[in-house]
N, C-alpha and C positions, 0 to 999 in steps of 0.2 A: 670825729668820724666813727661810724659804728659799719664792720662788718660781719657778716654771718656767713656759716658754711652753706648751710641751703634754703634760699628763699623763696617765694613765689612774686614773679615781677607783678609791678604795680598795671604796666601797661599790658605785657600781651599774655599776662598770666602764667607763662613759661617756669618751671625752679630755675633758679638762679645761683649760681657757686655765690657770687658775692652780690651785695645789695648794699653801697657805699649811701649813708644819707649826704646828698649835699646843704647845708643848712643857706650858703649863699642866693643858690637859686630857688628854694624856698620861699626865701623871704621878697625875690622879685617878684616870682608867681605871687603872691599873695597880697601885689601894689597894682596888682593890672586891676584896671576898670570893670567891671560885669553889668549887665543888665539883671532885673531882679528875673528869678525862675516863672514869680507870675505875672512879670510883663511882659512874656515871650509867649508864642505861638509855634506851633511845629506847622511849618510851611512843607517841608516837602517827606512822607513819612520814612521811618526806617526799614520799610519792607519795602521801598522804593531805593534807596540805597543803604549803605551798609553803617552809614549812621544817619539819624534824620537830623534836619536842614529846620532850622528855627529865624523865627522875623521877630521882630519889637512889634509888641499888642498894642496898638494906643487906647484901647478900651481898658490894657490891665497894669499893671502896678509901673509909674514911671521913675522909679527911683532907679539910678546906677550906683555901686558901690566897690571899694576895694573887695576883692577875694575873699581877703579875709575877715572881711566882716558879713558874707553873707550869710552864715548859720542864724547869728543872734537876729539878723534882720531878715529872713524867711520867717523863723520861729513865731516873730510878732506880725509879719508884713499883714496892712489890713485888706489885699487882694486875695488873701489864700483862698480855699475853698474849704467851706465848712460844710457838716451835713445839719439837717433841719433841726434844731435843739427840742423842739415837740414833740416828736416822732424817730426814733431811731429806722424805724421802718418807710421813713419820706425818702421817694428815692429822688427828690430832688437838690440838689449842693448848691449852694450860695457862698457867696463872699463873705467873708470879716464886715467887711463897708457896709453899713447898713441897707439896705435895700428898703426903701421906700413905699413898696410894694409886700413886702412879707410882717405877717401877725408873727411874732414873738411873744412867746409865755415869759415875761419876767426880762426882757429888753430891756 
């Protein structure tokens, strides 16, 4: 266990006299199920309330995964959104997934 004299909390950003890590509960959080970040949609926004309200996209990435694997699988997921590789100034974004419809220099 690691504690410190003044931290800043994780949650409500408060200093904090101590800031115990628990390494057990950790390791639960990090067995729970997720949806990918771009297989979710924001259903109701955060200026509607004080956090926004997210659904499952079935148009975007279907994969669920532990916690703790979702960095290395955002990083590659092939739903992310890219910008136009043509054009740095395309203000249009696309997906990883080939689209069908889009000319690619070097595809």
């Amino acid at each position: 266990m690691k504690a410190s004299e003044e931290e800043i909390c994780p949650i409500d950003g408060k200093t904090s006299k101590y800031i115990v890590d628990n390494i057990a509960l950790g390791e639960q959080i990090g067995e729970l199920y997720i949806h990918c970040k771009y297989g979710c949609k924001e259903r109701v926004p955060a200026t509607v309330t004080a956090n926004a309200i997210y659904e499952v996209d079935s148009t975007g990435c279907p994969v669920t995964m532990k916690m703790s694997e979702r960095f290395p699988h955002e990083a590659d997921c092939q739903y992310a959104p890219v910008l136009c590789p043509n054009n740095p100034d395309c203000p249009q974004i696309r997906l990883k997934v080939r689209d069908p419809n889009a000319v690619l220099v070097g595809g």
